[in-house]
C-alpha positions in Angstrom: 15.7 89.1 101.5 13.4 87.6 104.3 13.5 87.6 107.9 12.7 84.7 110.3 11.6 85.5 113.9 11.6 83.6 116.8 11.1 83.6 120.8 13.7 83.2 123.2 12.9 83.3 127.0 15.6 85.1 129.6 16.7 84.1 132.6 13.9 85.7 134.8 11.4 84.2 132.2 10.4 87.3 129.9 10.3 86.4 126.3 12.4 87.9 123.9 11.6 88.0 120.1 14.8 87.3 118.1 15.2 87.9 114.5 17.9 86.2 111.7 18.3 87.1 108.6 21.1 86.2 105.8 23.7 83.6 106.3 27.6 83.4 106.5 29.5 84.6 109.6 27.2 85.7 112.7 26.7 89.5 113.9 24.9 89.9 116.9 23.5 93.2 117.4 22.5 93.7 121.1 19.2 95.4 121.3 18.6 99.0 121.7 16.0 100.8 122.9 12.5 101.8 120.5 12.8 98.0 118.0 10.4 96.7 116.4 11.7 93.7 114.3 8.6 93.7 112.4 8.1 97.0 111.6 11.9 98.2 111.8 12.6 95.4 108.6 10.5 97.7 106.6 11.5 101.4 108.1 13.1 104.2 106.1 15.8 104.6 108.6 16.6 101.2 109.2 15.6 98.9 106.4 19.0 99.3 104.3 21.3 98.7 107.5 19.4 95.3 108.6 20.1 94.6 104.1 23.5 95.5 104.4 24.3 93.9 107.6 22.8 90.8 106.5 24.6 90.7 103.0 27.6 87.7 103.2 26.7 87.1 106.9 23.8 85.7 109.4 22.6 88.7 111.2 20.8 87.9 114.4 19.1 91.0 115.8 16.3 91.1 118.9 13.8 93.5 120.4 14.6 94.3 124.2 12.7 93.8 126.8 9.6 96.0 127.3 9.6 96.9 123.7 8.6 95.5 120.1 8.0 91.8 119.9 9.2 90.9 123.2 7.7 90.9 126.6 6.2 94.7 127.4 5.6 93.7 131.3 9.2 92.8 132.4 9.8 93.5 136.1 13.5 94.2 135.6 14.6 96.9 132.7 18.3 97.3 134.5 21.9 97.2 132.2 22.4 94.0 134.0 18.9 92.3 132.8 19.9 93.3 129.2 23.1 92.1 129.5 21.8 88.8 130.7 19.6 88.9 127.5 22.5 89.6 125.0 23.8 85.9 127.0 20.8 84.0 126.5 19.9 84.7 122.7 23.6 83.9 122.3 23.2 80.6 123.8 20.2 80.1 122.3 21.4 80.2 118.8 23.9 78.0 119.6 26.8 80.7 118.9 30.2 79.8 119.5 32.5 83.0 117.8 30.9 85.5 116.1 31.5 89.6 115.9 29.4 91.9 118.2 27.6 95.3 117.5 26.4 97.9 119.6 24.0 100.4 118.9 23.5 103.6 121.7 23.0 101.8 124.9 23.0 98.8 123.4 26.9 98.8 123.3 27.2 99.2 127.2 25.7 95.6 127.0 28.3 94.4 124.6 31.0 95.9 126.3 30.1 94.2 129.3 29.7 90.7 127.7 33.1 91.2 125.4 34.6 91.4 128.6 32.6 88.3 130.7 33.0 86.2 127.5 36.1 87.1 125.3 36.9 83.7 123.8 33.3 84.6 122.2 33.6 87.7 120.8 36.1 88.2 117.8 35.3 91.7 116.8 33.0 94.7 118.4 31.7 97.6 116.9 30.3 100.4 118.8 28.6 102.7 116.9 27.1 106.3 118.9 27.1 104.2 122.4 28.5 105.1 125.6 30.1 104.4 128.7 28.3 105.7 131.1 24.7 106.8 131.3 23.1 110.3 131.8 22.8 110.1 135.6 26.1 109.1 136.1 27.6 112.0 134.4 27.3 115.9 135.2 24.2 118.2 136.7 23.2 119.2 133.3 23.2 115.7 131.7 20.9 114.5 134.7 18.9 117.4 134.3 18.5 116.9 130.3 17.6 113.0 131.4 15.4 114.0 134.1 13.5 116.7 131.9 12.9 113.4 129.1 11.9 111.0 131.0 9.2 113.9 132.3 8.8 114.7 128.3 8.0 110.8 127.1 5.5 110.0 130.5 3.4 113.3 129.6 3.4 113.4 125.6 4.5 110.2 124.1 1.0 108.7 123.9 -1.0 111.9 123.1 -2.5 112.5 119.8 -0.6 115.7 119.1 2.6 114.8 117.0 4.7 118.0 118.7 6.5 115.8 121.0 7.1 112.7 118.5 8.2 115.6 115.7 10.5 117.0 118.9 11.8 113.3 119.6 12.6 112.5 116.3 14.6 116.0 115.7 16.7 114.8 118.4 17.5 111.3 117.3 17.6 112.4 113.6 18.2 116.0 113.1 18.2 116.2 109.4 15.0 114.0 109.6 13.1 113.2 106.4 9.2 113.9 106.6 8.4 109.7 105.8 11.5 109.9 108.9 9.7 111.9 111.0 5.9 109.7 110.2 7.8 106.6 110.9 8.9 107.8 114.1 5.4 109.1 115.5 4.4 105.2 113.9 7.1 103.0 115.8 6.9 105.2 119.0 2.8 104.3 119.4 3.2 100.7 118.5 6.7 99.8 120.4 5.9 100.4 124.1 4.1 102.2 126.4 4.6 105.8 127.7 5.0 104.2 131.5 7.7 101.8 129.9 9.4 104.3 127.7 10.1 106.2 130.8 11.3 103.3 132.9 13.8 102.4 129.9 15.2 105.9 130.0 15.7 105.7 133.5 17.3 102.8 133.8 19.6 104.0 130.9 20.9 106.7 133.4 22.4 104.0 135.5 24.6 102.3 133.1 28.1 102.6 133.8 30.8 100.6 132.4 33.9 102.4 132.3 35.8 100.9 134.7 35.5 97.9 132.0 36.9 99.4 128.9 40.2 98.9 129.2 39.6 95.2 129.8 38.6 94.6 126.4 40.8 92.6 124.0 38.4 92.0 121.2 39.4 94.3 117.9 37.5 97.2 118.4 35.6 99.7 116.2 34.3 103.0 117.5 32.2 104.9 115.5 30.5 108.1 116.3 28.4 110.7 113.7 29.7 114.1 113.1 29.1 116.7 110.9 32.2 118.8 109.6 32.9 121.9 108.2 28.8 122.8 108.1 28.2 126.1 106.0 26.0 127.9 107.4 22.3 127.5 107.1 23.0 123.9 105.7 21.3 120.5 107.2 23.6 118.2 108.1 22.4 115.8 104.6 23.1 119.0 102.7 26.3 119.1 103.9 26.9 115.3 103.1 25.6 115.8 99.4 27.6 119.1 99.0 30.7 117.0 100.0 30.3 114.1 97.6 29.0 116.9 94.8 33.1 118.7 95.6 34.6 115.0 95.7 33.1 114.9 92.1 30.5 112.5 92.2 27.2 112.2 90.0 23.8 112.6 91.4 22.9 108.5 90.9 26.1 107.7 93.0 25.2 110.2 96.2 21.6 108.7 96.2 23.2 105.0 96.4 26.2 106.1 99.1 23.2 108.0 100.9 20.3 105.7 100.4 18.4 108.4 99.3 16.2 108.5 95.3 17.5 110.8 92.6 15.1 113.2 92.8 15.6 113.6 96.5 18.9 114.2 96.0 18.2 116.8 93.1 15.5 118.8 95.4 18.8 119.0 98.0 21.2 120.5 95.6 18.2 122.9 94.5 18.2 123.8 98.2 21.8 124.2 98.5 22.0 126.4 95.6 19.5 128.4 97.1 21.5 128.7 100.9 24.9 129.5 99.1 23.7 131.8 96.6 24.7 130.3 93.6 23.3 128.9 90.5 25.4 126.1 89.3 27.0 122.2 90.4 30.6 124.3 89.5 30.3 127.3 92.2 29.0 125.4 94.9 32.1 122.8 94.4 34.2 126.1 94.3 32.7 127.1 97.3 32.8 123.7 99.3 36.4 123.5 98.6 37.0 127.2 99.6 34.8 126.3 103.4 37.1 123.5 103.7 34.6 120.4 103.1 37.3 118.5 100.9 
């Protein structure tokens, strides 16, 4: 499957690389934050999503401003600019009804639009977003924010990989190692430390509460969780341990988890190892005993 990108200028003239791939229905996904359309197409953590999302459908996808593709030296980084954005790619694609996704901050931007434009919007899906950013919430969130935006202006640029390995721990705690290398990658070649910082900040400000109870779109909110963790486990070994109780083979957890064979073998060798056990049969005894079925 192939990719086509093209350029899209906002309202306040910053150009904004859009990307379109598959055909069918539209989904729009409204930026977030650290794209690269380029380099994301071929990323560990995001290549099978943009496949999937693209399969039966047209998926139109763009870097924000400030970051990837699209203009670094915007002026305005604000919720509002990005919401303005998220209007003019739709416009310029010449969209009439199509379904909406949101990604982190990227689905304050959708919620806000839904509700501006809801003859347009005929389903939204908000996956790990949020309502309201980390400065408008309590002490400690705006001292967590505060302490990050501190964290990217002083180590996102350096040669030491400590702060990318601590960045991507956060984002992806059960990180892969080819994860964690793609990470330092995209986080050199998708902005600038200065930028990076002003994009968190201006994350901080978003606020849309007061809006969600407007929305009449059908509505999807996802958020990740992890259940019934044993002890000791990574959150993936707990997902593999869970499909290994539910009673499937080793070829069907790699394809449900995107994840090779092997890698899935060297997990259950780790698991076995955690719980003390040397067979498929106790640790399903054991799963079922903790609950994870």
């Amino acid at each position: 499957m192939q990719q086509t990108i093209r350029f899209v200028k906002a309202p306040d003239g910053v150009r904004l690389a859009v990307a379109t791939s598959g055909s069918g229905s539209p989904l729009v996904k409204a930026a977030n934050w650290m794209s690269h359309l380029e380099f994301d197409w071929q990323s560990p953590v995001w290549r099978h999503w943009y496949r999937f999302l693209s399969a039966g459908r047209k998926l139109i996808r763009f870097d924000p401003r400030g970051c990837g593709l699209s203009d670094w030296d915007a002026q305005d980084l604000s919720h509002a600019a990005q919401v303005a954005d998220l209007e003019a790619i739709v416009d310029a694609c010449g969209l009439e009804r199509f379904a909406l996704l949101g990604i982190s901050q990227g689905g304050a931007a959708c919620i806000e639009y839904a509700v501006r434009r809801p003859e347009r919007v005929t389903h939204l899906v908000l996956y790990g977003c949020y309502a309201q950013g980390w400065a408008q919430r309590d002490e400690e969130s705006r001292r967590q924010g505060e302490a990050l935006v501190e964290l990217i202006r002083q180590g996102w640029g350096q040669e030491n990989p400590a702060f990318r390995q601590l960045f991507a721990s956060l984002f992806i705690p059960d990180a892969t190692a080819e994860q964690v290398r793609w990470f330092s990658d995209i986080m050199r070649i998708t902005t600038q430390p200065a930028i990076a910082a002003r994009i968190i900040e201006a994350f901080g400000q978003i606020n849309v509460r007061p809006l969600l109870k407007k929305i009449r779109a059908p509505t999807l909110v996802l958020h990740a969780r992890v259940a019934g963790v044993l002890p000791g486990l990574t959150a993936r070994e707990t997902a593999i341990l869970r499909l290994v109780a539910q009673g499937e083979g080793n070829m069907e957890i790699a394809s449900r988890l995107f994840i090779s064979e092997k890698t899935v073998r060297n997990h259950l060798t780790s698991i076995f190892e955690k719980l003390g056990v040397d067979s498929r049969a106790r640790a399903i005894v054991l799963a079922r005993d903790r609950g994870l079925v």
